[in-house]
N, C-alpha and C positions, 0 to 999 in steps of 0.2 A: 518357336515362332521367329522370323527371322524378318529384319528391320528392311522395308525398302531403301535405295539408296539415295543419299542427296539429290542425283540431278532426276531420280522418277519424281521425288517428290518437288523436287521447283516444280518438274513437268506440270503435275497435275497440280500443283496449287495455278501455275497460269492458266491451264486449263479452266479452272473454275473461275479466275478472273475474267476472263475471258465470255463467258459466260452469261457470269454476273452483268456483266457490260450492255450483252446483246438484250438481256430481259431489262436492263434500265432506260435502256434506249428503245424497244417494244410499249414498255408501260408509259413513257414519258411521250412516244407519240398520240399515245391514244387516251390519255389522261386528258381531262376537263376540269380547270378550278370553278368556272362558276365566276370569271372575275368579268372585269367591268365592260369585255369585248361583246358579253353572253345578251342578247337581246331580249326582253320580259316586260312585264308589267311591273315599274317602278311604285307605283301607286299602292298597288296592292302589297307588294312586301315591306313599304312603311307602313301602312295600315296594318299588318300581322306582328311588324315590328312591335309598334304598339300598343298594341294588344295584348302582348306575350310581357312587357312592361307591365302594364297595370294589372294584368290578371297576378304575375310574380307580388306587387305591393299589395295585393288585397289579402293574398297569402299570409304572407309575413305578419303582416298588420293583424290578423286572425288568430296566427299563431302566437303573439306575444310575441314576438322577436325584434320588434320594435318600441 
């Protein structure tokens, strides 16, 4: 089996840099966090906020863990 040579393998490791780059730059245009530009119903995701709180303490409180 015979070793490629240094500069094939710089080659293709920039190659995969390279790469790597163009799908970072692909995902990062098309990614969506959900932060505070995203327009919704404020109301409603405290309300669920809240929700998701007390339904968690009622648990707890049920299970002895408190």
């Amino acid at each position: 089996m015979s070793t490629p040579s240094p500069a094939a393998a710089d080659s293709a490791a920039s190659a995969a840099v390279r790469t790597a780059v163009r799908i970072g730059a692909r995902v990062r245009a098309g990614a969506r966090t959900g932060g505070p530009k995203d327009d919704g119903p404020r109301i409603l995701e405290q309300i669920l906020g809240w929700t998701l709180v007390v339904v968690l303490a009622v648990f707890v409180t049920r299970a002895g863990l408190m």
